[in-house]
C-alpha positions as CSV (number, residue, x, y, z in Angstrom):
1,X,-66.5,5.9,-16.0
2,X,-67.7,9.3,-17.4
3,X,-67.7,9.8,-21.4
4,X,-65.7,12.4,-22.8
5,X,-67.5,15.8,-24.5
6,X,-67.0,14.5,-27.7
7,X,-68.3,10.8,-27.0
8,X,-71.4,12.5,-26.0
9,X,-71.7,14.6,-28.6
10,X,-71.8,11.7,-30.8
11,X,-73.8,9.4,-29.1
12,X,-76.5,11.8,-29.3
13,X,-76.3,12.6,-32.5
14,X,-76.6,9.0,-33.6
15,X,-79.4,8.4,-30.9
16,X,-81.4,10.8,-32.6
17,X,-80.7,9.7,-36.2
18,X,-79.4,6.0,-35.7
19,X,-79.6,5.4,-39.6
20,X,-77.3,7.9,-39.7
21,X,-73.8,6.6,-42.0
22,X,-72.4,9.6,-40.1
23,X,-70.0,7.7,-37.7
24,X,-69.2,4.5,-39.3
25,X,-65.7,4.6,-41.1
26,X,-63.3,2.6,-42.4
27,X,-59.7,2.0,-43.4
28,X,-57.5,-0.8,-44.6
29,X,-53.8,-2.1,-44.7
30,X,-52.3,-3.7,-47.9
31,X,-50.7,-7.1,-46.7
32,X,-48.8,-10.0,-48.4
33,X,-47.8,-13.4,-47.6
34,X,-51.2,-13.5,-45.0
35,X,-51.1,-16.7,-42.5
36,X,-54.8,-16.1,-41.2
37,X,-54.6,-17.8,-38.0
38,X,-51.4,-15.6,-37.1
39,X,-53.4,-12.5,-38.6
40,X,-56.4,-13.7,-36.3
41,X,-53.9,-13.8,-33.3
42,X,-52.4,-10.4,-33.8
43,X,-56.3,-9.1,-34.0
44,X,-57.0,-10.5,-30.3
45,X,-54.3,-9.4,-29.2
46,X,-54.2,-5.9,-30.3
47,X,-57.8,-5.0,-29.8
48,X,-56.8,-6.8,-25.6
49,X,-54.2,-4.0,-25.5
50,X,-56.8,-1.4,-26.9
51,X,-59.2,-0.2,-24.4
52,X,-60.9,2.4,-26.0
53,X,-61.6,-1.1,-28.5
54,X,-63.4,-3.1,-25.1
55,X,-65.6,0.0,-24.4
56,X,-69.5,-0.6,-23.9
57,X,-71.7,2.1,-23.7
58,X,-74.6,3.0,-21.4
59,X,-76.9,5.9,-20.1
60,X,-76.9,6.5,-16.5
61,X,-80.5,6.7,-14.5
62,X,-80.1,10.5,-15.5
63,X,-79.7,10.4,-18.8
64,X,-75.6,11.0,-18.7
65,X,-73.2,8.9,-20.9
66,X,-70.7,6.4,-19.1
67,X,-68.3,4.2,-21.2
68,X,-67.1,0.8,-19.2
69,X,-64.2,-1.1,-20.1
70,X,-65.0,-4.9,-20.7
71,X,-62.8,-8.0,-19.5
72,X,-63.5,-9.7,-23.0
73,X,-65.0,-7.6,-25.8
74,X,-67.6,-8.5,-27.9
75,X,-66.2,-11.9,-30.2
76,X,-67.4,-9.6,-33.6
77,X,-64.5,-7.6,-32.7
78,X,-61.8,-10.1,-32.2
79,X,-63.1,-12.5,-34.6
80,X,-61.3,-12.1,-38.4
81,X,-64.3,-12.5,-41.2
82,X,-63.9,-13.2,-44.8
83,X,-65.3,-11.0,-47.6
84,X,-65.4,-12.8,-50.9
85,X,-67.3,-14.9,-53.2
86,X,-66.8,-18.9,-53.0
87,X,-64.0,-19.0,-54.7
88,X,-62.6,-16.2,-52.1
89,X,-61.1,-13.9,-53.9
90,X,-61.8,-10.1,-55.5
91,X,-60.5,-7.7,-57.6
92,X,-59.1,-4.9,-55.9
93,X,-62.0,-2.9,-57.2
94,X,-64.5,-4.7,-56.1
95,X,-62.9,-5.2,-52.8
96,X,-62.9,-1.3,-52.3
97,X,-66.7,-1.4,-53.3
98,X,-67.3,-3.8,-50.9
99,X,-65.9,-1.6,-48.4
100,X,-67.8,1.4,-49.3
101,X,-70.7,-0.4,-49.1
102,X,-69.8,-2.1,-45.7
103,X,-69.6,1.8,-44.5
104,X,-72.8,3.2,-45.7
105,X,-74.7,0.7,-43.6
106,X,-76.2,2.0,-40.3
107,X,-74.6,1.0,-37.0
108,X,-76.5,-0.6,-34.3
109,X,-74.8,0.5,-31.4
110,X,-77.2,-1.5,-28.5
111,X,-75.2,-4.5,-30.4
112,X,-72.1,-3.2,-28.2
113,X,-69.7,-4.1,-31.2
114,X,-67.4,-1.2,-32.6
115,X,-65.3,-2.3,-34.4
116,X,-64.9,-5.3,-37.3
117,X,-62.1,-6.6,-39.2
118,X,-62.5,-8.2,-42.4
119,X,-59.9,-9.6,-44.2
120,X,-60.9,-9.8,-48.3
121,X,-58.3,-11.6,-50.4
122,X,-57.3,-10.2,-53.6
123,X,-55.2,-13.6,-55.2
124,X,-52.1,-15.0,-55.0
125,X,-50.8,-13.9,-51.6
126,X,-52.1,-10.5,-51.4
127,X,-55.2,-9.0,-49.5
128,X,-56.5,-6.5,-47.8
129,X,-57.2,-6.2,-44.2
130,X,-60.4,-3.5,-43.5
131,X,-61.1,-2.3,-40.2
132,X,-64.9,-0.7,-39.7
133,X,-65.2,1.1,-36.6
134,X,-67.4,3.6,-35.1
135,X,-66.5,7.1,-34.5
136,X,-67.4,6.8,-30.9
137,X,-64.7,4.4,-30.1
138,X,-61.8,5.8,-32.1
139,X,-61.2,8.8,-34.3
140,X,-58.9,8.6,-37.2
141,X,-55.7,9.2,-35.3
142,X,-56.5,6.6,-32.9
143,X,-57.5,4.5,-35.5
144,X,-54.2,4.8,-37.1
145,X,-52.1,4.1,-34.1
146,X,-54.5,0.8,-33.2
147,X,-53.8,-0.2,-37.1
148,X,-49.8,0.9,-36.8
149,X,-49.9,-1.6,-33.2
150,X,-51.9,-4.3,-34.9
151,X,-49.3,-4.4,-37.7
152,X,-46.2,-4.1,-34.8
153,X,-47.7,-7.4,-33.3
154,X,-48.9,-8.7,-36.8
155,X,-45.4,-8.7,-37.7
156,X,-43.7,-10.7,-34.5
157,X,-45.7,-13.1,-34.7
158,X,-45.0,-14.3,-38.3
159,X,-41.6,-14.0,-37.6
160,X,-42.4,-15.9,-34.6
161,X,-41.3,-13.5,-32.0
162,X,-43.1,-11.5,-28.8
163,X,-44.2,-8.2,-29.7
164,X,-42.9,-5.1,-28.3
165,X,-44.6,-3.6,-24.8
166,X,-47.3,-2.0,-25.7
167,X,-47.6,2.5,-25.1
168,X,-51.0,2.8,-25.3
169,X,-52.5,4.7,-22.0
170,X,-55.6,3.4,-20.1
171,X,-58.9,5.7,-21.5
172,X,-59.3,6.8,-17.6
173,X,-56.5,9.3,-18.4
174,X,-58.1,10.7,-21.3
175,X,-61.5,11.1,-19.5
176,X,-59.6,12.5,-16.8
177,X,-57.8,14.8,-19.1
178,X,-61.2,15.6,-20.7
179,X,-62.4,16.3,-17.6
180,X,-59.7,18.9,-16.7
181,X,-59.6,21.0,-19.6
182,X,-63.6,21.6,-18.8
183,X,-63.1,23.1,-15.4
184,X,-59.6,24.8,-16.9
185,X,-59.2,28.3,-17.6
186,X,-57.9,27.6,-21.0
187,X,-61.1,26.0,-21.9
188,X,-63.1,29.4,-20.7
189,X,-60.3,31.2,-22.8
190,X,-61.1,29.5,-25.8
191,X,-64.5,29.7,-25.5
192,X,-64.2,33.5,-25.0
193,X,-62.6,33.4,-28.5
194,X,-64.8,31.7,-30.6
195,X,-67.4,33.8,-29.0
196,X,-65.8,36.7,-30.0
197,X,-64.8,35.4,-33.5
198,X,-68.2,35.2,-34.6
199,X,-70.1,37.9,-31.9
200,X,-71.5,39.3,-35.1
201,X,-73.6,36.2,-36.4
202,X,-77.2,36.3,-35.0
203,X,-77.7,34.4,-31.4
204,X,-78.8,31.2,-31.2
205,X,-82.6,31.0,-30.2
206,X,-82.7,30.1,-26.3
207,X,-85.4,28.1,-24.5
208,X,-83.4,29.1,-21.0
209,X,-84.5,33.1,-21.9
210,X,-88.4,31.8,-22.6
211,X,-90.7,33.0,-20.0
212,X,-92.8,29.5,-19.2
213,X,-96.4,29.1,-17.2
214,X,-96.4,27.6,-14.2
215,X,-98.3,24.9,-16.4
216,X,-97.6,25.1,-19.9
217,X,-100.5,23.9,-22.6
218,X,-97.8,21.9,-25.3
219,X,-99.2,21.2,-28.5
220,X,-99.4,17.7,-29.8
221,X,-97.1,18.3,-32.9
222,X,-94.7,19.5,-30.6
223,X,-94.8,17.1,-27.3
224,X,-91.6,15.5,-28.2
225,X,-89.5,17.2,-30.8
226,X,-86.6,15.3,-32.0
227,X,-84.4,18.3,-32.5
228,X,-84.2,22.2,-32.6
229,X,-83.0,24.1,-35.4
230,X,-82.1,27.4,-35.6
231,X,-81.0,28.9,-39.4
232,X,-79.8,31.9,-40.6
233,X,-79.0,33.1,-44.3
234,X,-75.3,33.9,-44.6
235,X,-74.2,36.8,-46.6
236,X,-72.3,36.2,-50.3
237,X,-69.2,37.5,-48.7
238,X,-68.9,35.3,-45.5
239,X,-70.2,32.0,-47.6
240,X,-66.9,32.4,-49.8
241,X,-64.7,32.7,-46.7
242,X,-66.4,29.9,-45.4
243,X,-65.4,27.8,-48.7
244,X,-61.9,28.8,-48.5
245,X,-61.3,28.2,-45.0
């Protein structure tokens, strides 16, 4: 199955800077009275129900994204871990440092995992749940509806009921709505607008308006550049719009 623009997008951008912190984030839920096996239940099921959570990643022989969804996803992403000392417990302080400092760490993405819950108890029978995930599997709204069906089923299960059915569509109909908008005329109607919004900004540099040999002679600083910048210098005037916007 084909990636989306945006899952593209990113997966270059982290190919070509893969210490980048860029797309690892985080959140976490508050919980009390935790039962960790029933906490460890409600995580297998919900990332089952979540495909975009079972998603490997891989480039076809040409070079073009494709996402495939997994019977069984990686056991890093169903599997609850413990943050902690040895006694197992932290102040809430030092659990949220813990978590910034789970989130500035790189992200291997050849691992396949992306996503990681953690549960970090804070004493008595309070704790917080954190959830690290990559920006290629969900943004923050879906990250917030996987967290609000997580705590749906978290919540039968201690009271020792079925959860509801789950609403979440199969990722097919996102790429194929992805897909859509592309070839739609309201995509060619938005580009024509941010075109025009900013027609008076200098134009990119081009390699497609380069006249090429037949054989080019590159230089050996510049047989594989990682990237190509273009910069301009933007006036007073349009840097404080830019600020307020």
């Amino acid at each position: 199955m084909a990636a989306t623009s945006a899952q593209t997008g990113i997966w270059t951008a982290q190919r070509l800077h893969s210490d980048d912190r860029l797309y690892a984030c985080g959140l976490f839920l508050e919980l009390d009275h935790v039962a960790e096996e029933v906490l460890s239940e409600a995580i297998r099921r919900a990332v089952a129900e979540t495909e975009a959570l079972r998603t490997a990643f891989r480039e076809d022989a040409d070079g073009a994204l494709e996402q495939h969804v997994l019977a069984r996803p990686p056991s890093t992403q169903t599997r609850l871990f413990r943050a902690g000392p040895s006694a197992g417990v932290l102040s809430r302080s030092a659990a949220l440092d813990w978590m910034d400092r789970q989130r500035a760490q790189p992200w291997d993405l050849a691992s396949g995992d992306t996503c990681r819950h953690t549960l970090i108890p804070l004493g008595g029978d309070r704790a917080l749940l954190h959830l690290r995930y990559h920006h290629l599997a969900l943004d923050g709204y879906g990250a917030a509806l996987y967290l609000d069906r997580l705590a749906t089923v978290h919540r039968a299960l201690r009271t020792g009921q079925q959860p509801p059915p789950c609403a979440f569509a199969p990722l097919a109909r996102l790429v194929e709505e992805d897909r859509a908008y592309r070839s739609s005329a309201r995509h060619r109607a938005d580009a024509d607008h941010w075109r025009d919004r900013f027609a008076d900004l200098p134009r990119p540099t081009s390699l497609a308006d380069a006249t090429v040999p037949a054989v080019p002679t590159v230089p050996a600083s510049l047989a594989a550049p990682d990237e190509l910048r273009h910069t301009v210098r933007l006036s007073a005037a349009r840097s404080a719009a830019l600020r307020r916007a």
